[in-house]
C-alpha positions, 0 to 999 in steps of 0.5 A: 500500500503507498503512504497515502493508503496507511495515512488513511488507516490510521486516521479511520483507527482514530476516528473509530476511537472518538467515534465510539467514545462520543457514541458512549455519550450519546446512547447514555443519554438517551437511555437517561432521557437527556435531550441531545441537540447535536450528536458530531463526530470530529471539531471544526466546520462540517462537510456533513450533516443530516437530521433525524428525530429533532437531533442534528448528526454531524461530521466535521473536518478534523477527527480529533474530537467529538461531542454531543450538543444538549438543551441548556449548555447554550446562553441563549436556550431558556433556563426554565425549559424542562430539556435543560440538561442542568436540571437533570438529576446529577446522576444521569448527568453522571452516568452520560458523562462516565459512558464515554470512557467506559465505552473506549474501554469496552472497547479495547477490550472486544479488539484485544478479544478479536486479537487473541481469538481471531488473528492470534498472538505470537507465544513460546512455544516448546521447541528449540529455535536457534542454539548459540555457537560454542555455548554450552547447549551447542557442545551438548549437542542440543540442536534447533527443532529440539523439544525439551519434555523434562529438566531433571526428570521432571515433566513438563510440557511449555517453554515457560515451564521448561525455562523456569525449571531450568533457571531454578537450577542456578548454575549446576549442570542440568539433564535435559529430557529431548524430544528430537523427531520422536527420539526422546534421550537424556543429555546433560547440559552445562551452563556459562555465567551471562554478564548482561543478564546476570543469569547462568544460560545454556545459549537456546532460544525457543521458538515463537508461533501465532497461536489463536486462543479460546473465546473464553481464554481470550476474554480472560487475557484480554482482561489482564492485557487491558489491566496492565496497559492501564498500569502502564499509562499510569505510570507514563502519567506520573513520570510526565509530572515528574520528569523533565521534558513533559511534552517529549513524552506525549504526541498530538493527533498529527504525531499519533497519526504518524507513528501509526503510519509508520508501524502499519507501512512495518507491519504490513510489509512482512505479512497481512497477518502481521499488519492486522495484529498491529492496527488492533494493538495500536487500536487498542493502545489508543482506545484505552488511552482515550478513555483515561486521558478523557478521564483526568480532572481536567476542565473540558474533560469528562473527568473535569466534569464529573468532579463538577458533579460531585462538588455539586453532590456534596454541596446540593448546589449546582454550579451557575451555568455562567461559572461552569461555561467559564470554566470548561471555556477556560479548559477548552482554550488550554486544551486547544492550545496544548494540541496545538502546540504538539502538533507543532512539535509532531510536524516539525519532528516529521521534517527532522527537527529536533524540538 
C-alpha cells in the first residue's frame, strides 16, 4: 500500500476511537432521557450533516474530537425549559458523562478479544529455535527443532515451564529430557555465567508461533492485557509530572497519526497477518488511552466534569451555568492550545527537527 493508503488507516483507527467514545455519550443519554441537540463526530466546520428525530448528526473536518450538543449548555436556550440538561438529576448527568470512557474501554477490550481469538498472538512455544555457537547447549549437542519434555526428570510440557525449571537450577549442570523427531534421550547440559543478564544460560532460544486462543481464554487475557496497559499509562502519567521534558513524552493527533503510519507501512510489509495484529494493538493502545486521558480532572474533560458533579453532590448546589461555561471555556482554550502546540512539535519532528 503507498503512504497515502496507511495515512488513511490510521486516521479511520482514530476516528473509530472518538467515534465510539462520543457514541458512549450519546446512547447514555438517551437511555437517561437527556435531550441531545447535536450528536458530531470530529471539531471544526462540517462537510456533513443530516437530521433525524429533532437531533442534528454531524461530521466535521478534523477527527480529533467529538461531542454531543444538549438543551441548556447554550446562553441563549431558556433556563426554565424542562430539556435543560442542568436540571437533570446529577446522576444521569453522571452516568452520560462516565459512558464515554467506559465505552473506549469496552472497547479495547472486544479488539484485544478479536486479537487473541481471531488473528492470534505470537507465544513460546516448546521447541528449540536457534542454539548459540560454542555455548554450552551447542557442545551438548542440543540442536534447533529440539523439544525439551523434562529438566531433571521432571515433566513438563511449555517453554515457560521448561525455562523456569531450568533457571531454578542456578548454575549446576542440568539433564535435559529431548524430544528430537520422536527420539526422546537424556543429555546433560552445562551452563556459562551471562554478564548482561546476570543469569547462568545454556545459549537456546525457543521458538515463537501465532497461536489463536479460546473465546473464553481470550476474554480472560484480554482482561489482564487491558489491566496492565492501564498500569502502564499510569505510570507514563506520573513520570510526565515528574520528569523533565513533559511534552517529549506525549504526541498530538498529527504525531499519533504518524507513528501509526509508520508501524502499519512495518507491519504490513512482512505479512497481512502481521499488519492486522498491529492496527488492533495500536487500536487498542489508543482506545484505552482515550478513555483515561478523557478521564483526568481536567476542565473540558469528562473527568473535569464529573468532579463538577460531585462538588455539586456534596454541596446540593449546582454550579451557575455562567461559572461552569467559564470554566470548561477556560479548559477548552488550554486544551486547544496544548494540541496545538504538539502538533507543532509532531510536524516539525516529521521534517527532522529536533524540538
Amino acid at each position: 500500500m503507498s503512504t497515502i493508503l496507511y495515512v488513511l488507516l490510521a486516521l479511520v483507527v482514530l476516528g473509530v476511537c472518538i467515534f465510539v467514545h462520543e457514541l458512549g455519550h450519546y446512547l447514555a443519554a438517551r437511555a437517561c432521557g437527556l435531550t441531545v441537540l447535536e450528536f458530531a463526530i470530529g471539531m471544526g466546520p462540517k462537510i456533513a450533516s443530516w437530521r433525524k428525530n429533532d437531533i442534528d448528526y454531524s461530521i466535521r473536518a478534523f477527527p480529533v474530537g467529538g461531542f454531543c450538543a444538549f438543551a441548556g449548555e447554550s446562553p441563549d436556550d431558556e433556563l426554565d425549559d424542562p430539556r435543560n440538561i442542568n436540571l437533570q438529576p446529577a446522576w444521569k448527568r453522571l452516568t452520560m458523562t462516565l459512558a464515554g470512557p467506559l465505552m473506549n474501554f469496552v472497547l479495547a477490550l472486544v479488539m484485544a478479544v478479536m486479537l487473541m481469538a481471531a488473528v492470534g498472538e505470537y507465544v513460546l512455544v516448546n521447541r528449540i529455535e536457534s542454539v548459540t555457537e560454542n555455548s554450552p547447549a551447542a557442545l551438548a549437542g542440543i540442536q534447533p527443532g529440539d523439544a525439551i519434555v523434562g529438566v531433571d526428570g521432571a515433566r513438563f510440557n511449555t517453554a515457560e515451564e521448561v525455562s523456569q525449571a531450568i533457571g531454578n537450577t542456578g548454575e549446576r549442570d542440568v539433564t535435559l529430557t529431548v524430544d528430537r523427531g520422536g527420539a526422546v534421550f537424556d543429555q546433560s547440559v552445562a551452563k556459562q555465567y551471562d554478564q548482561e543478564s546476570g543469569r547462568y544460560l545454556m545459549g537456546v532460544t525457543f521458538g515463537v508461533e501465532r497461536v489463536r486462543m479460546s473465546f473464553f481464554k481470550a476474554v480472560g487475557n484480554s482482561f489482564s492485557y487491558c489491566g496492565e496497559l492501564l498500569r502502564t499509562m499510569f505510570q507514563t502519567l506520573k513520570g510526565m509530572f515528574t520528569q523533565k521534558d513533559v511534552l517529549d513524552q506525549v504526541a498530538g493527533p498529527v504525531g499519533t497519526v504518524s507513528i501509526m503510519t509508520e508501524y502499519a507501512k512495518q507491519s504490513f510489509s512482512q505479512s497481512f497477518a502481521e499488519g492486522v495484529t498491529m492496527v488492533l494493538n495500536l487500536a487498542v493502545i489508543i482506545s484505552m488511552n482515550l478513555g483515561l486521558m478523557n478521564l483526568l480532572p481536567l476542565p473540558a474533560l469528562d473527568g473535569g466534569r464529573v468532579v463538577l458533579l460531585a462538588v455539586e453532590a456534596v454541596s446540593g448546589k449546582h454550579l451557575s451555568r455562567k461559572h461552569e461555561a467559564i470554566v470548561h471555556f477556560v479548559g477548552l482554550v488550554v486544551l486547544m492550545g496544548l494540541i496545538v502546540v504538539l502538533t507543532g512539535r509532531d510536524i516539525l519532528r516529521i521534517f527532522g527537527v529536533n524540538v
